[in-house]
C-alpha positions as CSV (number, residue, x, y, z in Angstrom):
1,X,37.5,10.9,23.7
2,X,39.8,10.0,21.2
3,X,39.1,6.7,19.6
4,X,41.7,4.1,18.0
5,X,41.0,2.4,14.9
6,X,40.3,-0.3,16.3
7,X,37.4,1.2,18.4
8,X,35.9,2.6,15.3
9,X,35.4,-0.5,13.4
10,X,34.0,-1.6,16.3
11,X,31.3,0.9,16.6
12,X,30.4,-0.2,13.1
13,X,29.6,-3.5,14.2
14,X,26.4,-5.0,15.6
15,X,25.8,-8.1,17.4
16,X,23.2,-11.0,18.4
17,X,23.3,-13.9,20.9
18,X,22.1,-16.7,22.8
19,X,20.6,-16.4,25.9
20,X,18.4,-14.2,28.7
21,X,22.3,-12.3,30.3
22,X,24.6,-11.5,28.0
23,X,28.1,-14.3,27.4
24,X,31.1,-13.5,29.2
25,X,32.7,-12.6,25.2
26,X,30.2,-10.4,24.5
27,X,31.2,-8.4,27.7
28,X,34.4,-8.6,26.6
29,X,34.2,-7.6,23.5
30,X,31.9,-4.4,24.3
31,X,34.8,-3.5,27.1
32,X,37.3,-3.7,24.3
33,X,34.9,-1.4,21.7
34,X,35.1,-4.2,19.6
35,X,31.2,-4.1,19.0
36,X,28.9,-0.9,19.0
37,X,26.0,-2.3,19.8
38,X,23.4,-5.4,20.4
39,X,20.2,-6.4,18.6
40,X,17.6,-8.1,20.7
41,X,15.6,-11.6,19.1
42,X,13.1,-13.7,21.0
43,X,15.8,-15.8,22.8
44,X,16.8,-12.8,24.6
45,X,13.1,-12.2,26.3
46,X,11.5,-13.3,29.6
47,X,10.3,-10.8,31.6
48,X,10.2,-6.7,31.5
49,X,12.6,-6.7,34.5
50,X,15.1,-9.5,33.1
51,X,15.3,-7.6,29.7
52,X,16.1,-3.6,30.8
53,X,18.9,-5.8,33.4
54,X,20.1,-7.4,30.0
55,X,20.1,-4.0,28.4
56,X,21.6,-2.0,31.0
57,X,24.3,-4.3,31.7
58,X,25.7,-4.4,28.4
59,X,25.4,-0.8,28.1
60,X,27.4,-0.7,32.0
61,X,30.1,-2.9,29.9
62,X,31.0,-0.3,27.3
63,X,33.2,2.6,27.8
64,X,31.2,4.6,25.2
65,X,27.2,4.8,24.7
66,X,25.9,1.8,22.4
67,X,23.0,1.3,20.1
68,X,20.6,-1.5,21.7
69,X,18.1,-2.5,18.7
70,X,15.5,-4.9,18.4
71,X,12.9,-5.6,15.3
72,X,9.9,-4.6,17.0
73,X,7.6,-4.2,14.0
74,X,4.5,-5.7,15.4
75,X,2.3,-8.5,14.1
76,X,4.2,-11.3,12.9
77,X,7.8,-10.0,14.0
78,X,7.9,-9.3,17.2
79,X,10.7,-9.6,19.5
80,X,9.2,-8.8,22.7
81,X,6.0,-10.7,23.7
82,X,4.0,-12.4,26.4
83,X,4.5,-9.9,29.4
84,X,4.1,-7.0,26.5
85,X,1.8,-5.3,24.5
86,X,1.1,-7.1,21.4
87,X,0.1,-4.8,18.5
88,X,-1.3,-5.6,15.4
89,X,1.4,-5.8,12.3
90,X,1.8,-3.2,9.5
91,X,-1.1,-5.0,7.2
92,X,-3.3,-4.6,10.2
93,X,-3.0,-1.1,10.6
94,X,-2.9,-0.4,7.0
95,X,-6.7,-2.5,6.6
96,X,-7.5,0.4,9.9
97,X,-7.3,3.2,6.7
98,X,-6.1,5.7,9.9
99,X,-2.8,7.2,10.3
100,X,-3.6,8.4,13.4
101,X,-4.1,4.7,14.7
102,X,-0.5,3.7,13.3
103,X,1.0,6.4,14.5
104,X,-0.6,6.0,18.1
105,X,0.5,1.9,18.1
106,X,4.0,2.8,17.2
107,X,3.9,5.4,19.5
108,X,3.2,2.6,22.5
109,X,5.7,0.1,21.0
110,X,8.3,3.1,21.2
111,X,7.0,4.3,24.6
112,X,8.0,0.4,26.2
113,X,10.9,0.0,24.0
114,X,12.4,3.2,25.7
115,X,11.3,2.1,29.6
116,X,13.7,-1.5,28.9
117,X,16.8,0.9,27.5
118,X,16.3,-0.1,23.6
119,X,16.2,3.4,21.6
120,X,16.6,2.2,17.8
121,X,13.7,-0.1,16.4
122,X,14.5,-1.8,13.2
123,X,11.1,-0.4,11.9
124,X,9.0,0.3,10.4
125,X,8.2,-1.7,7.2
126,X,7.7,0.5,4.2
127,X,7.9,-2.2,1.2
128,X,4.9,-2.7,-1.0
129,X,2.9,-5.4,-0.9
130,X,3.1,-6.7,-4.9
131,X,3.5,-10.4,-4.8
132,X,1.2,-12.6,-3.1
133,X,3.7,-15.5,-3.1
134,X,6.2,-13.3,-0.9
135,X,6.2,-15.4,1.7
136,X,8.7,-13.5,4.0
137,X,6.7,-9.9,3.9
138,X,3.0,-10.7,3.8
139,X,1.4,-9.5,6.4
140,X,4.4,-7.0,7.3
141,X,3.4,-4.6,4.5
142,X,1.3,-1.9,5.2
143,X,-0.3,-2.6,1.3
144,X,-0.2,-2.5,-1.8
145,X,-1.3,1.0,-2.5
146,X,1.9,3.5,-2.4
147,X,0.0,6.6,-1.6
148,X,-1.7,4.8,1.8
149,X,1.6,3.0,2.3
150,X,3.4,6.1,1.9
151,X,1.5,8.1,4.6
152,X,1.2,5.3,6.6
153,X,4.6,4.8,6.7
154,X,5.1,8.4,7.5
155,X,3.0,7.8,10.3
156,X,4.3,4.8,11.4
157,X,8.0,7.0,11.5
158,X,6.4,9.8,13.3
159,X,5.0,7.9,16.1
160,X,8.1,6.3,16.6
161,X,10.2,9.0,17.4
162,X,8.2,11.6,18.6
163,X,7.9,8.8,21.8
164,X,12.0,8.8,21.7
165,X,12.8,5.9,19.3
166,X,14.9,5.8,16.6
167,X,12.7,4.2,13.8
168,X,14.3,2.6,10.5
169,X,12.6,2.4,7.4
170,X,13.1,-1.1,5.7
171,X,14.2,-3.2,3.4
172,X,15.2,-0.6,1.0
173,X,14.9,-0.1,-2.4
174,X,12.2,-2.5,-1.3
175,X,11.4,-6.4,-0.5
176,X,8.0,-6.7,-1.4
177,X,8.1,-8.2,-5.0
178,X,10.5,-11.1,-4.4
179,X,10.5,-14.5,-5.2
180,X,12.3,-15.7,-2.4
181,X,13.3,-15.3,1.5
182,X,16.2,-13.9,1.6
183,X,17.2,-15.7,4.7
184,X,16.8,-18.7,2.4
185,X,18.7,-17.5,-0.8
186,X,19.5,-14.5,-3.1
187,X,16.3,-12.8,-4.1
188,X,16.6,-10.9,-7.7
189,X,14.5,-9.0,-8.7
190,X,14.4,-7.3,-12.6
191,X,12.1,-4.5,-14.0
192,X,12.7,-1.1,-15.3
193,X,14.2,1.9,-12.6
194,X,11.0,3.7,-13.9
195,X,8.4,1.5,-11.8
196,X,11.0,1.5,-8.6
197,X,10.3,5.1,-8.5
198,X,6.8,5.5,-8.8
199,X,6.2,2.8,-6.6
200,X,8.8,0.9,-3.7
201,X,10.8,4.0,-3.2
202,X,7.6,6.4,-2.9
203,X,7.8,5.2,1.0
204,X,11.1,5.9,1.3
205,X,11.8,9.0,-0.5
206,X,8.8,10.5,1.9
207,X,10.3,8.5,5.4
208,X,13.3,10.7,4.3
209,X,11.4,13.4,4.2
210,X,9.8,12.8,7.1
211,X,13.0,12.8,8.9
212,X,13.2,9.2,9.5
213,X,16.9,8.8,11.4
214,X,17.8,5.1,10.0
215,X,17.3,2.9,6.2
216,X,18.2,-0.9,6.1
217,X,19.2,-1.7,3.2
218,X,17.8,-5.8,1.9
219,X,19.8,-8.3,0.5
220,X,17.6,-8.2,-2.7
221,X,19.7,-8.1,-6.2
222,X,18.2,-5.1,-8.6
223,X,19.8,-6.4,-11.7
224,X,18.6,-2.6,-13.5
225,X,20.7,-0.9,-10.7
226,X,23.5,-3.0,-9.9
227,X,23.9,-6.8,-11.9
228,X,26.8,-7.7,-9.9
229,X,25.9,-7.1,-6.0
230,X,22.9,-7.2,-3.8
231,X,21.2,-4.1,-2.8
232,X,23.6,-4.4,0.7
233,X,27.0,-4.9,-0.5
234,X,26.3,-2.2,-3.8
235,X,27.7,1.4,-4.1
236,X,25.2,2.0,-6.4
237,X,22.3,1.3,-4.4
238,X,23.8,2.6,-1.4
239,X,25.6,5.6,-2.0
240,X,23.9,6.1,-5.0
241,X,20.7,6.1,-4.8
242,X,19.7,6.3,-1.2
243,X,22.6,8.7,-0.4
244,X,23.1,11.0,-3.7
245,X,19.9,11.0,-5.4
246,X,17.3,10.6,-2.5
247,X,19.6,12.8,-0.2
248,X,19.9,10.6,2.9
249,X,22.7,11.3,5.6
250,X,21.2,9.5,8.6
251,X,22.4,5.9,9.6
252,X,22.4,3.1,6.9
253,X,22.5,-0.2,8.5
254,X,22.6,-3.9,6.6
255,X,19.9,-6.6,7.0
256,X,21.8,-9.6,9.7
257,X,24.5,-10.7,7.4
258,X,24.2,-14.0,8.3
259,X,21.4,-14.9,5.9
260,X,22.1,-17.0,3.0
261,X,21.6,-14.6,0.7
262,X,24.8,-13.2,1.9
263,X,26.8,-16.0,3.6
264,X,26.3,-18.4,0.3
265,X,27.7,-16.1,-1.8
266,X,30.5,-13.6,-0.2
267,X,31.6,-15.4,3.6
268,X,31.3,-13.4,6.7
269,X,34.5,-11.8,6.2
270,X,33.9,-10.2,2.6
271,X,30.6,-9.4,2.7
272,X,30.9,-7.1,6.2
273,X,34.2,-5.4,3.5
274,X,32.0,-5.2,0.9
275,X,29.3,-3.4,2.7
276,X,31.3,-1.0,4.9
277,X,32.5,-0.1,0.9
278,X,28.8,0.8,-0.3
279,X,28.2,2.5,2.7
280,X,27.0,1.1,5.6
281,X,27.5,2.3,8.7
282,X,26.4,-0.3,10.9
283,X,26.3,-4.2,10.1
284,X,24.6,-6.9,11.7
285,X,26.0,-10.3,12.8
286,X,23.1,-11.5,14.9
287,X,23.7,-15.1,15.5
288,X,27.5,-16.5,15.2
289,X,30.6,-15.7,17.2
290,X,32.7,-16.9,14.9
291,X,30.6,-14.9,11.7
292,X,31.2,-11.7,14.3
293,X,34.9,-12.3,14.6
294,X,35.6,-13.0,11.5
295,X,33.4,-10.0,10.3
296,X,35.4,-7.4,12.7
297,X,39.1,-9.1,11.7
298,X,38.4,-8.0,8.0
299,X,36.9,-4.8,8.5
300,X,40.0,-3.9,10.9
301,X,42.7,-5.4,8.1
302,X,40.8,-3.7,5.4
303,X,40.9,-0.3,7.5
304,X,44.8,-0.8,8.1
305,X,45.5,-1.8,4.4
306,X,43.8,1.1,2.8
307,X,41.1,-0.8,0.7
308,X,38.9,0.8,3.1
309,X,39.3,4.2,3.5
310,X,39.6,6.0,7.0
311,X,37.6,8.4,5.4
312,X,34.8,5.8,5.2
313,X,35.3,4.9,9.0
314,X,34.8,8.2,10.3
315,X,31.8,8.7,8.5
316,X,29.8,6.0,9.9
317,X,31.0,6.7,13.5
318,X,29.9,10.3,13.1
319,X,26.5,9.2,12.0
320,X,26.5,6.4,15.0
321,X,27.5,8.9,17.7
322,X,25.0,11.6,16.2
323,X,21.7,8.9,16.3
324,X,22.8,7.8,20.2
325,X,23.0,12.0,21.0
326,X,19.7,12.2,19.4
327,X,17.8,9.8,21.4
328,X,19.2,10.0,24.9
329,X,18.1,7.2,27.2
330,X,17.3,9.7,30.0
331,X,14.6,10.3,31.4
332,X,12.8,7.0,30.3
333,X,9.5,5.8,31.3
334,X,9.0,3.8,33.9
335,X,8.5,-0.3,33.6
336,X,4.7,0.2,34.5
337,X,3.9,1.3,31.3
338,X,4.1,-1.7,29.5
339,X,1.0,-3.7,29.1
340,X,-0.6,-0.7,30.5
341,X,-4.4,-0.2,30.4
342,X,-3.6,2.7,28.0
343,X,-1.3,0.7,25.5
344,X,-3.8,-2.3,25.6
345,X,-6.9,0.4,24.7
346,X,-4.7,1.2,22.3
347,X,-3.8,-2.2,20.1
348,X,-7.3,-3.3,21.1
349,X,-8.9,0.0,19.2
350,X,-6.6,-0.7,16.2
351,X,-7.2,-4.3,15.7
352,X,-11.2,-3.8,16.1
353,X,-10.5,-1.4,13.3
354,X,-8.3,-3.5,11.2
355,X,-10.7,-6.4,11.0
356,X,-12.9,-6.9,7.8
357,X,-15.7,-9.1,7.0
358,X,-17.0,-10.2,3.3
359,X,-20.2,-11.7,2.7
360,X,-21.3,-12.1,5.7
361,X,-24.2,-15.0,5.5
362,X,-27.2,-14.2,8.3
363,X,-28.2,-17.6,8.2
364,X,-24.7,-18.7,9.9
365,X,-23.3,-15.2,11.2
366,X,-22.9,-14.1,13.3
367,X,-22.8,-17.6,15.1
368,X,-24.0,-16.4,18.4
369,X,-27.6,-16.4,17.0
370,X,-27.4,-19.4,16.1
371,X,-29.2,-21.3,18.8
372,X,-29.2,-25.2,17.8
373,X,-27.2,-25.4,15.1
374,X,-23.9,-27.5,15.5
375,X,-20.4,-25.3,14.8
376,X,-17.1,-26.5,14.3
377,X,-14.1,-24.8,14.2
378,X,-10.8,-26.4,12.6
379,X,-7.5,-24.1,13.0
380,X,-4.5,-24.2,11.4
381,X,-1.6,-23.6,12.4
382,X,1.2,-23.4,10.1
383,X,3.3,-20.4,8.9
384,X,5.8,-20.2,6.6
385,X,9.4,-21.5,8.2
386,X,11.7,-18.3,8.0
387,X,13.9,-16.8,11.0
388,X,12.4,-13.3,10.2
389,X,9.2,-14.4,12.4
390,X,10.0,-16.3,15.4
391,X,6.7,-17.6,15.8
392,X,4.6,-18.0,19.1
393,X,1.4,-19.4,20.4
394,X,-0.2,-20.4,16.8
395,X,-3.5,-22.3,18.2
396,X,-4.7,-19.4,20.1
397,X,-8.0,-19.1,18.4
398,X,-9.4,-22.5,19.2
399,X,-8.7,-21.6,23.4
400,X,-10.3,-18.0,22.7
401,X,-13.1,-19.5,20.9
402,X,-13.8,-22.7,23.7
403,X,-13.7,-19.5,26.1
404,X,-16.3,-17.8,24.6
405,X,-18.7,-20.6,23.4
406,X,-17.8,-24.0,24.8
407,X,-20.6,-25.5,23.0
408,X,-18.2,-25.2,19.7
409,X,-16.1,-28.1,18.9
410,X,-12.5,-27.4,18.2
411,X,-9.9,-28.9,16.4
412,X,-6.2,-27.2,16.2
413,X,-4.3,-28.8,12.8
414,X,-0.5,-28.6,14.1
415,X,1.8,-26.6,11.9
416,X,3.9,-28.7,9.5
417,X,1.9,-31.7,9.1
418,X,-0.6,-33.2,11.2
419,X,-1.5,-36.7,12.1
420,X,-4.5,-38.8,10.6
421,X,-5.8,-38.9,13.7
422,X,-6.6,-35.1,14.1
423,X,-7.3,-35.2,10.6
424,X,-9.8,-37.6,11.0
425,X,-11.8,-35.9,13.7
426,X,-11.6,-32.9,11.5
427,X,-13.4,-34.4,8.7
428,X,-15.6,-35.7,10.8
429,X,-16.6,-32.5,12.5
430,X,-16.8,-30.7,9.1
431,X,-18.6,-33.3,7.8
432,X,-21.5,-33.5,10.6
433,X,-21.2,-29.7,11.5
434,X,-24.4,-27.2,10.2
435,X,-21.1,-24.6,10.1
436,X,-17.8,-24.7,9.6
437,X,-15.4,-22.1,10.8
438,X,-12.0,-22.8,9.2
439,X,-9.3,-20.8,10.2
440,X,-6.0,-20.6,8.1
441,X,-2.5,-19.0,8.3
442,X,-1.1,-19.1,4.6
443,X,-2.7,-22.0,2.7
444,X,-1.8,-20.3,-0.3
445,X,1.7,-21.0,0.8
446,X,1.5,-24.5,2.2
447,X,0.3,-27.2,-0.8
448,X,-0.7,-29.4,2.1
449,X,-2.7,-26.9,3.7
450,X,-4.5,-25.8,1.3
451,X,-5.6,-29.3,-0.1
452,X,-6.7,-30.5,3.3
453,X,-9.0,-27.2,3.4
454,X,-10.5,-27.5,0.5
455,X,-11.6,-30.8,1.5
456,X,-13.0,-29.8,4.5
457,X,-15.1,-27.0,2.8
458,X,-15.9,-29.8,0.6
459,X,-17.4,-31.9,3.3
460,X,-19.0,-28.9,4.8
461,X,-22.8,-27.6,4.6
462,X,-21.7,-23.7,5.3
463,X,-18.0,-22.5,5.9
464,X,-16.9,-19.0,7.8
465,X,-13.4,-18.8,6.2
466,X,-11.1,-17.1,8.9
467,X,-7.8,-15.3,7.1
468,X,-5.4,-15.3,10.0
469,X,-2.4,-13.9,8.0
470,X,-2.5,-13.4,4.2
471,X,-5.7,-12.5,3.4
472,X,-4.6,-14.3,-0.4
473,X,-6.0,-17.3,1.3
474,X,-9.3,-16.5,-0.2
475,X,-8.6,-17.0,-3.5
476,X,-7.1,-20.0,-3.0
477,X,-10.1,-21.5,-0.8
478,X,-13.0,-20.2,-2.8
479,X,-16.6,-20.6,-1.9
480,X,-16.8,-19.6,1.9
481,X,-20.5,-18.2,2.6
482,X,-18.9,-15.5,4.6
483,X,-15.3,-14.6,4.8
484,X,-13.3,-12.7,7.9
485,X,-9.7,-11.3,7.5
486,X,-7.7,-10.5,10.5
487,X,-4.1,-9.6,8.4
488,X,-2.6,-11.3,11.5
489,X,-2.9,-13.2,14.7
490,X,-1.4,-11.2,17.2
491,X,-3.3,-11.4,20.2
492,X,-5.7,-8.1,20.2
493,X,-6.5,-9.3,16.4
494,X,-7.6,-12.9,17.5
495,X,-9.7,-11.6,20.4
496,X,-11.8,-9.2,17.7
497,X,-11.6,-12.4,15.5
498,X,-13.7,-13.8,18.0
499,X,-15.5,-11.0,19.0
500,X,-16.3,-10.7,15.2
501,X,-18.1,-14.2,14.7
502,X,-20.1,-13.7,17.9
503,X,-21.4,-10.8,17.1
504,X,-20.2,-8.6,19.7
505,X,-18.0,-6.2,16.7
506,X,-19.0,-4.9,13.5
507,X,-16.0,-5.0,11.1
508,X,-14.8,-2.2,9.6
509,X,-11.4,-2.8,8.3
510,X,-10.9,-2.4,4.4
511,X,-8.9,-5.1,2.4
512,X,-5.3,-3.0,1.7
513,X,-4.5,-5.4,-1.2
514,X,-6.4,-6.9,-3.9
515,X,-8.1,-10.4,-3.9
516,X,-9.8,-11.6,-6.5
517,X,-13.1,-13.1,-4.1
518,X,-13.3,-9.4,-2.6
């Protein structure tokens, strides 16, 4: 079938929105072909059942097959959660040291991703884990040591879509040594070509390799590769050197446009120009009508006026059209497998393997030996504020923890400031407590955090420090007489959290980036 310009500018764009059914413009604007496809967030979810009717009715509402994409990374961005299988994030597996385990969990995210109609994942992430203070990676790097990140990543690609899933290696050249959120502002990041090659685009040179069908490209700004444009909107990064010199012809898709890296700096309307230019082939407007509008308006007059080429067009709707015959949706598993005893064995065996214990003290650990002496445990929740994560249930641990010894007294600090009253009982209980379990999510991050910890392991007699995300939290809360990381708190890594302090697991994860107390 024959389609009209304005159908292909439409099959280069990608959309978001509110709500558990799909709005009556976003039906009408698949009808008309003026969107390709839909990405999935968290507002989107309820129940299996609700999401493959949301899927399957937006596909029923387009006259051609669509992409349906979600970011289903596991760990701390997850899109799909509660009534499915929570997996342990990239950091996670990468602390497992086992390919075979990250290939098997991406193989289960893959395998219920396919059963609800969604056959692109905006995944994995291959960016190296450099700077501590990147507070919008973190945990969602596999680590900071390119040869394990690169087969992991590998792995990570191969389980993906060997189960019939379209994977995506992200956020090329590479997000993990910024400064900044790029949902917040413009990341930059400067440094000779040189050290990009040995290092952030070792991943993605072998994900290429590997076959990988999809790159998205960050809004970071490499001022040695391009000074004027971030890595998104730039010819240079895009055609260039993901294109011409690493030899990628798959689908190139943009971070969601609507950050303010992007919107503060170029408008909807330029910016989805300006990207089509350098080479994208789909572009994401996840949030705004008005941002989608405007985004498909400009695309369509620059396509008519000749500052974008045809040429260009027909490129990315070849590369669209060849992904969607690649990964048929046919025959798909049924919705019984998700949360499946096999996919739960699965994350289970991965995050019992990802957990790692450091200086363990047998006079307080493991604490269910510990027979009449008084434990407290103080959680906190906070996590750094950035759309990338959606957070959920972030005071998990205490309820797990009253579960399996109700003896413990338990104290959940909120995120974003707490009261004096809960502060209070926390001092008190790490005052008069023999031990102290104090579990943190980022106080490296969060000033107010990490003062109010170290002055409960000031007021404490022994601390078990509990890393529930970075695992840089150590260095900043020095002095813990033993130290558990979990690089994560979905919810297979909190249960071996607790299964870890009572004794009933015996760590074996290894630490996949530096810290100076390890």
């Amino acid at each position: 079938m024959t389609l009209t310009l304005e159908e292909k500018i439409g099959r280069m764009l990608h959309i978001g929105f509110d709500g558990l059914e799909p709005p009556d413009y976003v039906l009408d604007w698949l009808a008309r072909g003026q969107v390709g496809g839909i990405v999935l967030f968290r507002r989107n979810i309820s129940t299996p059942a609700q999401v493959a009717k949301l899927v399957q009715t937006c596909r029923d509402a387009a006259p051609r097959p669509i992409l349906v994409s979600i970011d289903q990374e596991g760990g701390r961005v997850i899109r799909l959660y509660g009534k499915f299988t929570e997996s342990p994030g990239a950091m996670a597996l990468g602390a497992t040291d086992s390919e075979a385990l990250a290939e098997q969990v991406s193989a289960v995210l893959a395998t219920e991703l396919r059963a609800l109609g969604i056959t692109w994942v905006l995944a994995p992430v291959v960016d190296i884990a450099h700077n501590p203070d990147n507070a919008v990676i973190g945990t969602r790097a596999l680590g900071n040591h390119t040869p394990r990140v690169r087969d992991l990543a590998v792995a990570e690609v191969r389980g993906f879509q060997n189960a019939g899933v379209a994977a995506t290696a992200k956020h090329f050249p590479g997000h993990g040594n910024t400064p900044v959120d790029t949902h917040v502002k413009l990341a930059v990041v400067s440094g000779p070509l040189d050290y990009l090659w040995q290092h952030d685009l070792v991943p993605f040179r072998a994900a290429v390799e590997a076959g990988v069908e999809s790159v998205l490209v960050s809004h970071v700004k490499f001022e040695d590769l391009d000074a004027e444009h971030p890595a998104s909107l730039s010819p240079r990064v895009v055609q260039g050197l993901l294109r011409d010199e690493m030899g990628f012809d798959g689908l190139v898709c943009t971070d969601c446009m609507e950050m303010n890296a992007i919107t503060q700096h170029y408008g909807a309307a330029e910016s989805a120009v300006l990207a089509a230019l350098a080479g994208e082939d789909v572009i994401f407007f996840s949030h705004t009508p008005e941002y989608q509008q405007a985004a498909y308006d400009a695309l369509l007059d620059a396509a008519k006026s000749g500052r974008l080429p045809l040429e260009r067009v027909d490129e990315s709707v070849r590369r669209i059209d060849a992904l969607i015959e690649r990964f048929p949706l046919e025959p798909r598993p049924p919705l019984e497998v998700i949360r499946s005893a096999e996919h739960l064995s699965v994350v289970r065996k991965a995050a019992e393997c990802a957990v790692a214990l450091h200086h363990p003290d047998s006079t307080i650990f493991p604490l269910r030996h510990r027979q009449g002496q008084r434990v407290a445990l103080v959680e906190f929740s906070s996590f750094m504020d950035t759309p990338a994560l959606e957070n959920g249930d972030q005071s998990a641990l205490v309820r797990l923890v009253e579960a399996a010894a109700p003896e413990i007294e338990t104290v959940c600090l909120a995120s974003k400031g707490f009261d004096e009253v809960t502060a209070t009982r926390a001092r008190v209980l790490a005052r008069e407590a023999d031990v102290l379990v104090l579990a943190t999510r980022n106080a490296h991050l969060w000033p107010g955090d990490k003062a109010f910890a170290s002055e409960l392991m000031w007021l404490a007699k022994k601390v078990i420090l509990v890393c529930l995300a970075d695992p840089y939290d150590v260095d900043s809360l020095p002095g813990a007489h033993t130290v558990i990381y979990t690089f994560g708190d979905s919810a297979p890594l909190l249960q071996a959290a607790v299964d870890t302090l009572m004794g009933r697991l015996h760590p074996r994860g290894k630490l996949p980036v530096p810290v100076k107390a390890g």
